[in-house]
C-alpha positions in Angstrom: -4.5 40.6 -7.8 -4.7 39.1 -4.6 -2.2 37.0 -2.9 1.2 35.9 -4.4 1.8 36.2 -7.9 3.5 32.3 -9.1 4.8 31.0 -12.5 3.6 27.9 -13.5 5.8 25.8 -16.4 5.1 23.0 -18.1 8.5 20.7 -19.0 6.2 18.3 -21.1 6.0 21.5 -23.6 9.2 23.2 -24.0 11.2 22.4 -26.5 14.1 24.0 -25.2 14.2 26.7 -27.6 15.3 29.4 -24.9 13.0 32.3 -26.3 12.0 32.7 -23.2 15.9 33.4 -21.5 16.4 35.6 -24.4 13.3 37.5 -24.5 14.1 37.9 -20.2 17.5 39.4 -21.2 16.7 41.7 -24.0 13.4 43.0 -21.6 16.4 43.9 -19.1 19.1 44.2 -21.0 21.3 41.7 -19.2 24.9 41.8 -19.7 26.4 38.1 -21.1 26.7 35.6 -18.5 23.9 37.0 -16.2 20.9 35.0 -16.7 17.6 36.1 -14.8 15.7 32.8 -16.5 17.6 29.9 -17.5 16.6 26.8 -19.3 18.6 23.7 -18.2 18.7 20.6 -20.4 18.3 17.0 -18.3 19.3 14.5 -19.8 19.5 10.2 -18.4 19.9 6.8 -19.5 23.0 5.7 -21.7 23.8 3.8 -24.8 25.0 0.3 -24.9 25.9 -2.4 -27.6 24.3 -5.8 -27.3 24.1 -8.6 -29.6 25.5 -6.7 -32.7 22.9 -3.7 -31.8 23.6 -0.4 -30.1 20.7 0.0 -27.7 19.3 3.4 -26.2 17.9 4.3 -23.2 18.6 8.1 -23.1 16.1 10.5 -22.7 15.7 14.4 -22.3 13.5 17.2 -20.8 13.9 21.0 -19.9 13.3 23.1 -17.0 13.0 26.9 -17.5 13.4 28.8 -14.0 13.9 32.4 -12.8 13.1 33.4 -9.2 10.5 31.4 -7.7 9.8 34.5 -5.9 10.0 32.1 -2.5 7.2 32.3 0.2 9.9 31.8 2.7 13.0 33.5 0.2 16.3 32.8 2.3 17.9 35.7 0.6 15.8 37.6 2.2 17.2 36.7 6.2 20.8 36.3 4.9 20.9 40.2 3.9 23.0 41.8 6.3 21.9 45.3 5.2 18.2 44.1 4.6 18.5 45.0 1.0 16.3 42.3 0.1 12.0 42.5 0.3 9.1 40.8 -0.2 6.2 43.5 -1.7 2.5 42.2 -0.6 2.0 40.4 -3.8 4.9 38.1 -3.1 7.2 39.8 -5.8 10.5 40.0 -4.0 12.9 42.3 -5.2 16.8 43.7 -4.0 17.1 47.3 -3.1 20.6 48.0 -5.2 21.2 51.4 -3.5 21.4 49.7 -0.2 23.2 46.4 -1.4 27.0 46.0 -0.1 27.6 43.2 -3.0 28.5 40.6 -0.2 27.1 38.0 -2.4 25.3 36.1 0.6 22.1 36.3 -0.8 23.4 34.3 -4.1 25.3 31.9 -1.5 21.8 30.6 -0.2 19.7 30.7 -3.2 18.7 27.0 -3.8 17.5 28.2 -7.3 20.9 29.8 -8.0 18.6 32.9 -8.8 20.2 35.8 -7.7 23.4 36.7 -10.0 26.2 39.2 -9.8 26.4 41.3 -12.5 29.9 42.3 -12.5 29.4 45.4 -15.5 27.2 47.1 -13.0 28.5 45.8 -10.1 25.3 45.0 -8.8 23.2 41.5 -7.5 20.5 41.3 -9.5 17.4 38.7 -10.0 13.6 38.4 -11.7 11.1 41.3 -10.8 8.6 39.1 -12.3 8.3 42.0 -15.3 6.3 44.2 -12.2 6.4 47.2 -14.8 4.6 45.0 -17.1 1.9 43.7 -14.3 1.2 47.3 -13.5 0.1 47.8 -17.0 -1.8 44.4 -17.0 0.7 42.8 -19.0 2.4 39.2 -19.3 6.4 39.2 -17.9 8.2 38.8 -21.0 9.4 35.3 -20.7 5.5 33.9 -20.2 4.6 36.2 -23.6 7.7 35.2 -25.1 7.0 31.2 -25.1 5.8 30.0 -28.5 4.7 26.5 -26.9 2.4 28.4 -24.1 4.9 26.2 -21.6 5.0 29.3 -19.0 2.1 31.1 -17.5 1.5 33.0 -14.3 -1.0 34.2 -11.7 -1.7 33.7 -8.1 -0.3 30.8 -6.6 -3.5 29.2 -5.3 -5.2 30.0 -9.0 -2.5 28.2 -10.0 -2.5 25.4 -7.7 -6.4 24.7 -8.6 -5.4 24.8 -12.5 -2.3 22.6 -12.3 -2.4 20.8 -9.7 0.5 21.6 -7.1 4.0 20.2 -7.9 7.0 22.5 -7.7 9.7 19.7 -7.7 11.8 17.8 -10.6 15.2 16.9 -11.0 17.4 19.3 -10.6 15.5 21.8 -8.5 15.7 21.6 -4.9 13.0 20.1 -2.4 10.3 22.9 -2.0 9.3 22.8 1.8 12.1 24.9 3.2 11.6 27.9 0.5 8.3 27.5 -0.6 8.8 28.6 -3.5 5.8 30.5 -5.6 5.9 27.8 -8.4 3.5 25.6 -10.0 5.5 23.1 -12.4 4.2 19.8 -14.9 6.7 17.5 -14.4 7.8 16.0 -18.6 6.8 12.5 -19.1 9.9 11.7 -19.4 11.3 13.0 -15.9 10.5 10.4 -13.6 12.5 7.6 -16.0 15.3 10.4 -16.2 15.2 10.7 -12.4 16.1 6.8 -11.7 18.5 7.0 -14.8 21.8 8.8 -13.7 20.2 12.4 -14.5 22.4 15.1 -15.2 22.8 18.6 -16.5 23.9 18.6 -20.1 24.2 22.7 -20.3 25.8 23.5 -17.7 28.7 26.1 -19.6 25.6 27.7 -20.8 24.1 28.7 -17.4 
C-alpha cells in the first residue's frame, strides 16, 4: 500500500453498539478504563411543554474514534525522549522501551488518543492492527462493525470514495493535525451542532 493508511467512519451508520471498542480491546487485551477506540454518544436539543403537549427536539448520533494516525501527530514533537514515530505508511506508533511515562504526548493529543495504562505502566494508543495489515487483514474494529460504519485504506483512496470531511462535533478542527481520517458526518449532526451538543457518555470514555 502506498501512502498513509486512514480510517474512514460513517456516523449516519452506527448504531452505537460499541462492537467495535470491544472487539479493539479483546484484539489487545486492554486493561478496563483504557480505551484505544471509543464511541462517544452526542446528543442536542431539549424537551419542552407547550399548550398541554411535551414537545421534542432532541436528537442523537455517534462518533467512533481511535488514533487518527495524524499527518502532522503532535505527540510526535512533544516526546522528549523521541519515543514516538511515524513508519512510511503513516502508522505512528510509541516505542515503550524508550518511553519515560511523562504523559506529554497524552497532554497534546486533540483526539485524547493516547492513554496511560497504569497495570503496565505504559502510554499506549491504536497500531492500526499493523500485525493484521501485514497479513492482509482488516484492523479488528473495521472487521468488527456489523453496520460496515468503519473502513480503511489510503487516505487519498479514501478521500476519492468519501469525499473529504474529517470534522464533527466533538472532534477538533483538522488543519493543525491533519489527521489520517475520512468521516460522514450523521444527518442528524449539523441540527445537533446548533442545538446545545454535548457528550452524553462521558463516565464511559
Amino acid at each position: 500500500m502506498a501512502g498513509q493508511w486512514a480510517f474512514f467512519f460513517n456516523s449516519d451508520a452506527c448504531s452505537g453498539c460499541k462492537t467495535c471498542q470491544v472487539a479493539c480491546k479483546d484484539k489487545n487485551d486492554l486493561p478496563q478504563g483504557v480505551h484505544w477506540r471509543k464511541v462517544t454518544e452526542v446528543t442536542g436539543g431539549k424537551w419542552e411543554f407547550k399548550n398541554g403537549l411535551w414537545l421534542s427536539s432532541v436528537a442523537a448520533y455517534n462518533v467512533s474514534m481511535a488514533c487518527c494516525h495524524c499527518q502532522n501527530p503532535p505527540c510526535l514533537p512533544a516526546c522528549p525522549t523521541n519515543s514516538i514515530w511515524k513508519r512510511e505508511d503513516g502508522i505512528v506508533f510509541i516505542d515503550e522501551t524508550n518511553c519515560t511515562r511523562c504523559r506529554l504526548c497524552e497532554t497534546v493529543c486533540p483526539y485524547v488518543a493516547i492513554r496511560y495504562d497504569a497495570v503496565a505502566a505504559i502510554m499506549s494508543k491504536c497500531d492500526f492492527c499493523a500485525d493484521k495489515l501485514a497479513r492482509g487483514l482488516a484492523p479488528a474494529c473495521i472487521a468488527a462493525c456489523p453496520n460496515r460504519a468503519l473502513d480503511f485504506g489510503a487516505l487519498d483512496d479514501l478521500k476519492k470514495k468519501y469525499g473529504e470531511s474529517a470534522r464533527v462535533f466533538p472532534l477538533p478542527d483538522p488543519k493543525e493535525p491533519k489527521p489520517a481520517l475520512v468521516l460522514k458526518p450523521h444527518r442528524n449532526a449539523e441540527f445537533v451542532g446548533t442545538h446545545n451538543p454535548e457528550i452524553a457518555n462521558w463516565a464511559e470514555i
